[in-house]
Legacy VTK file of the C-alpha trace (Angstrom):
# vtk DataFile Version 3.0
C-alpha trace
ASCII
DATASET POLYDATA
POINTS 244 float
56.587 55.470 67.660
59.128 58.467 68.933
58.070 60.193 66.296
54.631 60.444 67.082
55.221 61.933 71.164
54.273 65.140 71.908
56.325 67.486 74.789
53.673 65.677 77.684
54.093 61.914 76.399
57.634 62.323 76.444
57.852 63.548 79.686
55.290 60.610 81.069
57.670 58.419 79.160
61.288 59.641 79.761
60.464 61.060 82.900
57.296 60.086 84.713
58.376 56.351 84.158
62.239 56.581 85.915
60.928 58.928 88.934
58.304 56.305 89.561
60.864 53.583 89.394
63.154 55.719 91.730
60.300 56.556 93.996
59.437 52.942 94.375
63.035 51.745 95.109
63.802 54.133 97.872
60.237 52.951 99.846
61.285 49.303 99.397
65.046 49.826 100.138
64.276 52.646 102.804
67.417 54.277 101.927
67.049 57.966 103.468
66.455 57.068 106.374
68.677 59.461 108.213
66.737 62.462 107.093
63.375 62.818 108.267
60.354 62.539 105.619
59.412 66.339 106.436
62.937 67.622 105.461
62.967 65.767 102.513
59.249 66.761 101.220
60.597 70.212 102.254
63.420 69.933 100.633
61.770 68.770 97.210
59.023 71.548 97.729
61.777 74.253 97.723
63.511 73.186 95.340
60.141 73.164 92.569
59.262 76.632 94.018
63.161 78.076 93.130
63.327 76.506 90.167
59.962 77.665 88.748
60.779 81.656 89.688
64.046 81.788 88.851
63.796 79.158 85.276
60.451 80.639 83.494
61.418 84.101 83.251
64.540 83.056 81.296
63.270 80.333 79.981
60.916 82.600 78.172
62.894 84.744 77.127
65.297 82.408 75.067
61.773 80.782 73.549
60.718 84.382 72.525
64.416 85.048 71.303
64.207 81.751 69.152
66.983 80.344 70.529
65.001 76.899 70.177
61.186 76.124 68.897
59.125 73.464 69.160
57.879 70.832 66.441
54.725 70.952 64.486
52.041 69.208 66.694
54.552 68.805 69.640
52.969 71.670 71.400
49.417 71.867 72.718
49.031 74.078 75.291
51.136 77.533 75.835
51.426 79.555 79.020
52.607 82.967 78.099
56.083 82.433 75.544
55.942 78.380 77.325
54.618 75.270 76.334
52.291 73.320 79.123
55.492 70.706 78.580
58.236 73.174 79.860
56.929 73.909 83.155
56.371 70.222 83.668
59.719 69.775 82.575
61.286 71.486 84.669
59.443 70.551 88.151
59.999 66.955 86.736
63.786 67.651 86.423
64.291 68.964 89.724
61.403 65.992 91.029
64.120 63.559 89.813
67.091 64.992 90.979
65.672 66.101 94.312
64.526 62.294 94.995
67.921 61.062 93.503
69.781 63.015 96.039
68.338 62.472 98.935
68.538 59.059 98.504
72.433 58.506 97.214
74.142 61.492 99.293
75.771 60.403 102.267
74.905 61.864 105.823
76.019 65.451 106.121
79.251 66.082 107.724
78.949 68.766 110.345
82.664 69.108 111.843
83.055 70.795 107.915
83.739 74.355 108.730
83.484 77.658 106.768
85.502 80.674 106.922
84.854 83.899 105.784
87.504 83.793 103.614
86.020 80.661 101.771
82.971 82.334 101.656
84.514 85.809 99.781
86.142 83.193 97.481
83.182 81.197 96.751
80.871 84.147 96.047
83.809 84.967 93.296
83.967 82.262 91.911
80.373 82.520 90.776
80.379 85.842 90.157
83.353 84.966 87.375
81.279 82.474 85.917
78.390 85.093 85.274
80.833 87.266 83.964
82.112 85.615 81.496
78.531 84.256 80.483
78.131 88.237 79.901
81.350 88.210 77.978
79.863 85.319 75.015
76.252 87.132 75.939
78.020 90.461 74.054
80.086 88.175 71.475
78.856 86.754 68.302
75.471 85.424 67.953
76.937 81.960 67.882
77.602 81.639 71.897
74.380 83.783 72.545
72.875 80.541 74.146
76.285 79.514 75.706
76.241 82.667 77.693
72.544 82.988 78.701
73.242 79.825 80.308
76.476 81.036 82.597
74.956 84.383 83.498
71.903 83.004 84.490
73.927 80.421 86.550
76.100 82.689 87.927
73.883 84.080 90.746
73.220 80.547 92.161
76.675 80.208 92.092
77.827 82.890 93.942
75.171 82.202 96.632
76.019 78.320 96.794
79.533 78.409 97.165
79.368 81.295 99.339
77.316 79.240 101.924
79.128 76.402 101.501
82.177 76.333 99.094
84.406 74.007 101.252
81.900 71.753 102.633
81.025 71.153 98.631
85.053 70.448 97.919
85.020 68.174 100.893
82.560 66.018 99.219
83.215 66.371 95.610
83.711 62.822 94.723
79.806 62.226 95.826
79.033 65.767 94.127
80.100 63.738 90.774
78.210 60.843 91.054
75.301 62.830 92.174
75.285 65.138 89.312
77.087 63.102 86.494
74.013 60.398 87.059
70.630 62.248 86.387
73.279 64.924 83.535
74.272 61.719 81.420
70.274 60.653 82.042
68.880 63.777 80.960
71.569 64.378 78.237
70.414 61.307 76.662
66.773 61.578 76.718
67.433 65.117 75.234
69.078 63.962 72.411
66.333 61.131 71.849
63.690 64.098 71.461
65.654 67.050 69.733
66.704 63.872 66.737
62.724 63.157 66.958
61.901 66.655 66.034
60.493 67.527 69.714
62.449 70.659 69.736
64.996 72.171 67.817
68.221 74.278 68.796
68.636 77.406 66.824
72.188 77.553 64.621
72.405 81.201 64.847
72.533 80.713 68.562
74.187 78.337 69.389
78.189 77.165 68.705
77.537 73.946 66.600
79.390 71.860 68.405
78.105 68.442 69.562
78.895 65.620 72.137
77.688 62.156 70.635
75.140 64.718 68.957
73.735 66.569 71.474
74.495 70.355 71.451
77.056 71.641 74.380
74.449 74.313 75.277
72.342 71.615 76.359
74.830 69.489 78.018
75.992 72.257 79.985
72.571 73.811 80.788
71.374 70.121 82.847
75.242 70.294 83.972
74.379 73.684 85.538
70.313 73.067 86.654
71.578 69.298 88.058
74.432 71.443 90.004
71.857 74.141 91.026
69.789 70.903 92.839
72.151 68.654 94.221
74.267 71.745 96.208
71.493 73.295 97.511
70.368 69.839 98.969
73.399 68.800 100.285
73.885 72.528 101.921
70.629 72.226 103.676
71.399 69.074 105.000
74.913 70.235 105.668
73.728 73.882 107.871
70.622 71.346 109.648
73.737 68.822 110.751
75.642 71.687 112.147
73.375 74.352 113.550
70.176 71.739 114.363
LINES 1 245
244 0 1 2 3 4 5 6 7 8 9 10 11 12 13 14 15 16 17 18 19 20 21 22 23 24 25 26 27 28 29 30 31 32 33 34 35 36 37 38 39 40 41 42 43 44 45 46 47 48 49 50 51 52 53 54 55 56 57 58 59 60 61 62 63 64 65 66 67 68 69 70 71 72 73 74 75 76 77 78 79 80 81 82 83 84 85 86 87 88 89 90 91 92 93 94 95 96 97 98 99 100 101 102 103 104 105 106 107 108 109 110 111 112 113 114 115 116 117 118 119 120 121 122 123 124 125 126 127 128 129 130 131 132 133 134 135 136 137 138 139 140 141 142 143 144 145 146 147 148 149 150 151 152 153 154 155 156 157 158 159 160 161 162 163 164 165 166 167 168 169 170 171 172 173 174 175 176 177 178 179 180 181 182 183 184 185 186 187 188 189 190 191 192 193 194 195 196 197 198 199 200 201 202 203 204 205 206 207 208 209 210 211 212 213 214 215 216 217 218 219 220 221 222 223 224 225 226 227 228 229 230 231 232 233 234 235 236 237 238 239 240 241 242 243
């Protein structure tokens, strides 16, 4: 039964089982074939190393804040404020993702240019999504977790769309079908666990609101981490089309 997972059968369930399904198609299929193997296990490499540095320290935080807490028996193992689970978690995310886009994004475009002037407004752009993260950071304690999750994002932001704002508008349509996939997947399997007791979002942090049940914060933090993945991908495929 659901009820009866802990954080590390979940994730061999709800994400251990799709990766290995997605793994298997692409090696049948041989989709990716455009971009060597090496760039790809590269690619995937980077992406766990960023995302572990940049996700545990905050990560931690918001666990030692209280902003969410796990259920009784769910947790066996802690490293530091973090379960064993939520470092897997998150190198399983950005596994999935990773594998997801470098199988469904189309070749890189290199005749996309970039001026400096799309770079100055990229880098604002993210910088006025940290800021207001800030902003409901300093508000009421109800879009504490709201914010955490826009001024952490912010940074990324500001570097991503200064590399590469306009090559990222160029392909936006494939931008949404390579985020919206793996956000709708991991939206749903995040539901399944927080209604099984895995975890549990703190009131006093968070807004309330709900889409089909599941908290915004957490819609909008895979929105973000899914968004963190896929750009940075399709950049460095994107700078090796026009400067390899």
């Amino acid at each position: 039964m659901l009820s009866q997972l802990t954080y590390l059968s979940f994730l061999a369930v709800f994400a251990g089982i799709p990766l290995s399904i997605l793994v298997m198609g692409s090696v049948i299929s041989r989709r990716g074939d455009h971009q060597p193997v090496r760039v790809q296990v590269g690619g995937v490499a980077l992406m766990i190393t960023l995302a572990l540095g940049y996700t545990i320290p905050w990560d931690s935080y918001l666990i030692a804040r209280g902003v969410w807490w796990y259920g009784e028996g769910v947790v066996t193992t802690r490293l530091w404020w973090m379960p064993l689970g939520e470092y897997l978690f998150i190198v399983a995310q950005t596994v999935l993702v990773s594998v997801w886009t470098f199988q469904y994004a189309s070749v890189a475009d290199p005749t996309v240019g970039h001026s400096w002037r799309d770079r100055l407004l990229g880098v604002v752009a993210g910088v006025a999504v940290g800021a207001v993260g800030v902003g409901l950071l300093l508000g009421p304690a109800e879009t504490f977790y709201l914010g955490a999750i826009l001024a952490w994002a912010g940074p990324v932001f500001a570097l991503q769309w200064g590399v590469g704002l306009r090559y990222l508008l160029a392909i936006r349509r494939r931008i949404v079908v390579l985020v919206g996939v793996p956000v709708v997947y991991l939206s749903s399997i995040d539901r399944i666990a927080i209604a099984q007791g895995l975890w549990t979002i703190s009131p006093t942090y968070s807004t309330g609101l709900t889409v089909g049940g599941l908290p915004i914060e957490e819609g909008l933090f895979f929105l973000v981490t899914s968004l963190f993945i896929v750009q940075a991908l399709v950049l460095l495929r994107w700078v090796i089309a026009r400067w390899g």
